[in-house]
LOMI-959512 format. One record per residue (C-alpha): x, z, y. Coordinates in Angstrom, 3 decimals. Example, Ala and Ser with C-alpha at 12.3 -4.5 7.8 and 13.67 -1.06 7.14 Angstrom:
residues 2
east=12.300, up=7.800, north=-4.500
east=13.670, up=7.140, north=-1.060
END
This chain:
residues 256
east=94.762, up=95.560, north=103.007
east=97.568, up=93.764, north=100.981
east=96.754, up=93.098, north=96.922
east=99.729, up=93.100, north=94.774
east=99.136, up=90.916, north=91.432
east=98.099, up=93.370, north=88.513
east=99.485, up=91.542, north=85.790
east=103.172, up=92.190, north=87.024
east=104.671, up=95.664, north=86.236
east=105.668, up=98.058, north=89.434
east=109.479, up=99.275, north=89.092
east=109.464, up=102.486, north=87.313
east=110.997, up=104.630, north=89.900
east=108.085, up=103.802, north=92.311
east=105.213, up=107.217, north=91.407
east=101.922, up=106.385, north=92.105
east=101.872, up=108.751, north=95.621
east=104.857, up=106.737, north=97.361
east=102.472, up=103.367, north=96.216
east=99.327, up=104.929, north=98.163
east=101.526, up=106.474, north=100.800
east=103.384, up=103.346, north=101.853
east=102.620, up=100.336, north=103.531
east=103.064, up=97.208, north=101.238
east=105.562, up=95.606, north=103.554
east=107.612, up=98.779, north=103.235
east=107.465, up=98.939, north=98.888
east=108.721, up=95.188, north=99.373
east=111.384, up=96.056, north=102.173
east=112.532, up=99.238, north=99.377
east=112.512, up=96.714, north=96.502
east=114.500, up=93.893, north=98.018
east=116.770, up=96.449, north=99.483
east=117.499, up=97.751, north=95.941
east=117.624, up=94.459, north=94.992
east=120.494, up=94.174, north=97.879
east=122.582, up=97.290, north=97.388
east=122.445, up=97.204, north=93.260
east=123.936, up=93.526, north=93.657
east=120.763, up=91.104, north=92.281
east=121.245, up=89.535, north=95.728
east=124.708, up=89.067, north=96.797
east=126.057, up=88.711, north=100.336
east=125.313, up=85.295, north=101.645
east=122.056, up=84.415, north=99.502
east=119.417, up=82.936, north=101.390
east=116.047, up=85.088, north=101.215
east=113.200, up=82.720, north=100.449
east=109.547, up=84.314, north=101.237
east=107.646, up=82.282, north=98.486
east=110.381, up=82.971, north=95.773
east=110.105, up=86.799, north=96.060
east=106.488, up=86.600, north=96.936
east=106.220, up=85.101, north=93.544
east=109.050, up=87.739, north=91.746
east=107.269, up=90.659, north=93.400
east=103.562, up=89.874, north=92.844
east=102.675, up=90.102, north=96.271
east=101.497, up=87.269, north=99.187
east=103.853, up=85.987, north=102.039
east=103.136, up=88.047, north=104.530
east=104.272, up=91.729, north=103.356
east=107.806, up=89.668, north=102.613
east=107.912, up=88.376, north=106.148
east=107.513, up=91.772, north=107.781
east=109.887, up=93.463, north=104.897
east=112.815, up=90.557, north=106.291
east=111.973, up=92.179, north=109.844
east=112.434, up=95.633, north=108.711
east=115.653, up=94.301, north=106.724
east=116.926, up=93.278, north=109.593
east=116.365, up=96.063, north=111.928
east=118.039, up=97.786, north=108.793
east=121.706, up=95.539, north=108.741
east=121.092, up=94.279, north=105.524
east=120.233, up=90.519, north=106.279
east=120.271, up=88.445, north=109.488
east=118.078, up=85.447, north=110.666
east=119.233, up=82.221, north=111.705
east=116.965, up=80.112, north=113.940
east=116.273, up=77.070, north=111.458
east=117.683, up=77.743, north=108.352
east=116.150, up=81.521, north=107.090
east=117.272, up=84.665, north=106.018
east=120.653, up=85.225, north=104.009
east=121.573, up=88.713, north=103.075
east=124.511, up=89.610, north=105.785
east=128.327, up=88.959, north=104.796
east=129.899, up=91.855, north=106.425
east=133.910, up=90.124, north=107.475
east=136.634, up=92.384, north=106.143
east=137.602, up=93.569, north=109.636
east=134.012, up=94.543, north=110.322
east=134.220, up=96.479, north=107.146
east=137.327, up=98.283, north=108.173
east=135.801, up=99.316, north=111.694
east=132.890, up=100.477, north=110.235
east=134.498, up=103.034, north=108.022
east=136.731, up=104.348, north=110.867
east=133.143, up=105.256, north=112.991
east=131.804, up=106.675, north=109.604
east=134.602, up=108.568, north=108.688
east=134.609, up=110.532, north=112.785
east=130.743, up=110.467, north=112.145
east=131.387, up=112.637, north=108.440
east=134.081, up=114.479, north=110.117
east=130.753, up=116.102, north=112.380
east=128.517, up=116.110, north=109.242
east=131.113, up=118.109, north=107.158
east=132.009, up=120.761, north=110.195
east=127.719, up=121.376, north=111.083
east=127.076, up=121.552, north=107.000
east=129.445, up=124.040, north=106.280
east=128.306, up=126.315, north=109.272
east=124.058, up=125.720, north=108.305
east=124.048, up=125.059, north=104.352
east=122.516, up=127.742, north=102.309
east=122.928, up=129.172, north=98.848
east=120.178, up=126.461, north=97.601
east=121.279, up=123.373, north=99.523
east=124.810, up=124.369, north=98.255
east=123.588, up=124.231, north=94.376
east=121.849, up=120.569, north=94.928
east=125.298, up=119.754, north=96.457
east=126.788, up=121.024, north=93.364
east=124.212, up=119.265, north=91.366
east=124.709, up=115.986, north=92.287
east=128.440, up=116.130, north=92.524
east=127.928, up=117.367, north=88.667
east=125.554, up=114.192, north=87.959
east=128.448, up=111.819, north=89.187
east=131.218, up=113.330, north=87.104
east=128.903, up=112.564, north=84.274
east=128.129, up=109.138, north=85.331
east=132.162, up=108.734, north=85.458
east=132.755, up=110.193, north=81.763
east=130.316, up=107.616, north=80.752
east=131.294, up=104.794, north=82.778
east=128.317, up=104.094, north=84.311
east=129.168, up=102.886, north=87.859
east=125.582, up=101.787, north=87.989
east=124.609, up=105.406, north=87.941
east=127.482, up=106.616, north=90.144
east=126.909, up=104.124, north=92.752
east=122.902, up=105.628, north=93.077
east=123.925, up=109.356, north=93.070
east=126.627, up=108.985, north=95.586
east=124.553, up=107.299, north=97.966
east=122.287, up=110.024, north=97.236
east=125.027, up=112.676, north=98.072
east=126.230, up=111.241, north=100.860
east=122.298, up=110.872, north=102.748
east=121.816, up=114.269, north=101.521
east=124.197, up=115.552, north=103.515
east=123.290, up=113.922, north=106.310
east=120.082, up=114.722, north=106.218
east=121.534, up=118.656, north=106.013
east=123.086, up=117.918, north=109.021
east=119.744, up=118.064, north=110.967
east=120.346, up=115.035, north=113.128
east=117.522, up=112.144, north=112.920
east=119.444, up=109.973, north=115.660
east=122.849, up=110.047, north=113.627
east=120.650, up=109.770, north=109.812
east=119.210, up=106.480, north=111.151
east=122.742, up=104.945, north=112.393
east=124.681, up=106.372, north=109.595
east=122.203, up=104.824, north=107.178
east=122.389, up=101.536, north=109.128
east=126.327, up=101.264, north=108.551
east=126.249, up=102.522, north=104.985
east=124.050, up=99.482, north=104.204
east=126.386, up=97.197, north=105.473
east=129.101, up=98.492, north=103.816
east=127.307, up=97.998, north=100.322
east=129.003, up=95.372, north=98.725
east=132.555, up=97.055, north=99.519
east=131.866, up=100.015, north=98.368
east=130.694, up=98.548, north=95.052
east=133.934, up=96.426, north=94.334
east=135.717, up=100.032, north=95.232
east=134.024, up=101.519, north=92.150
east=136.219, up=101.348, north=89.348
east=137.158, up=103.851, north=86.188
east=139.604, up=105.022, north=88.107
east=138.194, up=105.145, north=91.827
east=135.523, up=106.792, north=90.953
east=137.449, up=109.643, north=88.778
east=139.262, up=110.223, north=92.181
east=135.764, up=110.007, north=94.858
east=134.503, up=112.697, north=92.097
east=137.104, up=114.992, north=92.956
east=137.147, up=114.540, north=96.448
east=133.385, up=115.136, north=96.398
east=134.163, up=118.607, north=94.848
east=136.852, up=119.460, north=97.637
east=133.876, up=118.921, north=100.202
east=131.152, up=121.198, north=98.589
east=134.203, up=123.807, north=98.113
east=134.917, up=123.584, north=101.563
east=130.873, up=123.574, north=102.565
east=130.198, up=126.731, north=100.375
east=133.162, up=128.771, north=101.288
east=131.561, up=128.009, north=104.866
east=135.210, up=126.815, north=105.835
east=133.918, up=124.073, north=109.163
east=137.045, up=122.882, north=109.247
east=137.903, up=121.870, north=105.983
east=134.713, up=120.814, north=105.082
east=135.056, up=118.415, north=107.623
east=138.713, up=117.305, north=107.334
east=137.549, up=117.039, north=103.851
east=134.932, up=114.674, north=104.622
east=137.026, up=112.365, north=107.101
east=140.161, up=111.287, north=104.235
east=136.959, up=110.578, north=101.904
east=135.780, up=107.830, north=103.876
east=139.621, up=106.749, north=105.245
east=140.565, up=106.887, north=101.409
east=138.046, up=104.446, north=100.419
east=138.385, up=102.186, north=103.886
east=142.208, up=101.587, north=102.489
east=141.139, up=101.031, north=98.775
east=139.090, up=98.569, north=100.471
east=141.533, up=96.684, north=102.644
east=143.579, up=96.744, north=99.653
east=141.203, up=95.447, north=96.712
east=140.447, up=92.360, north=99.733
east=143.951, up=92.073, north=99.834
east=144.482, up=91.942, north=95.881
east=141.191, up=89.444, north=95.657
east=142.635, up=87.440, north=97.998
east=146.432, up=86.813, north=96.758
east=147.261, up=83.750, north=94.358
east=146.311, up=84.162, north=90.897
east=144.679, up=87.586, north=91.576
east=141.915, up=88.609, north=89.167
east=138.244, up=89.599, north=90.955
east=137.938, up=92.830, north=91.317
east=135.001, up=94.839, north=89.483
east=131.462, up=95.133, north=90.676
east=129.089, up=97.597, north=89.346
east=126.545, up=95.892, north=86.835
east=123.313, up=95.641, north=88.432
east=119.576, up=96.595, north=86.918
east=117.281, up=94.200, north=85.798
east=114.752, up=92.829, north=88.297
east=111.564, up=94.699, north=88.454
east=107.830, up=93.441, north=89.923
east=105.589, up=95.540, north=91.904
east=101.732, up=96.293, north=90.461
east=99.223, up=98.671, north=92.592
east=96.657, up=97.759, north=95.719
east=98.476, up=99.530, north=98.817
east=96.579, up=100.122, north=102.047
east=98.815, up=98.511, north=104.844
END
């Protein structure tokens, strides 16, 4: 049995039943990945066990197995001698990765539209309806979390567990792009594109739904390759990056 430290605070998102029915290596592995994709820890940071031991309220040893699972995840890497350091994906890696996501979505979109029902169809709707919100305030914070939440959604419709676990692999690695992607005006145009797919899912149209899916992911693999290209040009100003949350501690005895 791991402790955690009762005089820190557990983030609020975390209910009491996913404390007592996860491991505590896995509540650390979920907090340092949020801590990865909202931006706290940027690509390139070295991971240091004793620093988040101390941040999270927990011992060593549940952040040593949550680096493993990181890992196994393609969110950080391990170099013999010198530790763990949240992976820096290289541009052309990037770009690769969306071409293999965007054939992967193409299959998502096609299967969804044939299998969805009146129900999945309205959550679809739902959370399309929660981003276009999150865009008329300006929240990218907000957008970023329900799009990921869209996109896994949709995969998980799609009824494969082999292609959920590889899809999720890549869209981790692809987190720090797709925040810089996420301005005003980005996200105004992702928000209709995400309407174009659920159209295309609930009229049952395979094809569409599927085409629809594909340009998504090619649209933002060349806003991408250009906002590298813009960052990297003389005199060029940085390109945005969604605000991220405070930090948050974990509090609650977990049964490994």
């Amino acid at each position: 049995m791991y402790d955690l430290d009762m005089s820190t605070a557990f983030p609020p998102h975390l209910t009491i039943a996913q404390l007592q029915g996860n491991s505590l290596p896995k509540l650390v592995q979920n907090e340092i990945e949020r801590m990865i994709l909202d931006g706290q820890l940027l690509p390139g940071a070295k991971l240091t066990e004793s620093t988040l031991a101390d941040q999270l309220g927990v011992s060593r040893g549940p952040v040593r197995e949550a680096f493993r699972l990181l890992e196994e995840a393609g969110l950080v890497r391990t170099e013999k001698n010198r530790g763990v350091f949240v992976r820096d994906v290289p541009i052309e890696e990037a770009l690769e990765i969306f071409e293999v996501r965007a054939v992967m979505d193409l299959y998502v979109g096609r299967k969804v539209a044939q299998t969805a029902n009146t129900t999945q169809v309205r959550e679809l709707r739902q959370l399309v309806e929660a981003m276009d919100q999150a865009v008329k305030g300006g929240n990218a914070q907000d957008y970023h979390s329900f799009n990921l939440r869209f996109h896994d959604r949709l995969l998980e419709l799609a009824g494969n567990a082999k292609l959920l676990s590889t899809y999720r692999k890549l869209v981790n690695e692809l987190s720090l792009f797709r925040r810089q992607n996420l301005t005003e005006e980005s996200m105004a145009v992702y928000s209709r594109e995400h309407r174009a797919i659920v159209k295309a899912i609930a009229a049952g149209d395979a094809e569409a739904a599927g085409q629809a899916m594909h340009d998504h992911v090619m649209n933002s693999r060349e806003r991408t390759r250009l906002n590298y290209e813009a960052r990297r040009a003389p005199h060029s100003a940085p390109a945005p990056v969604a605000t991220p949350a405070p930090s948050r501690t974990l509090r609650r005895t977990v049964t490994a």
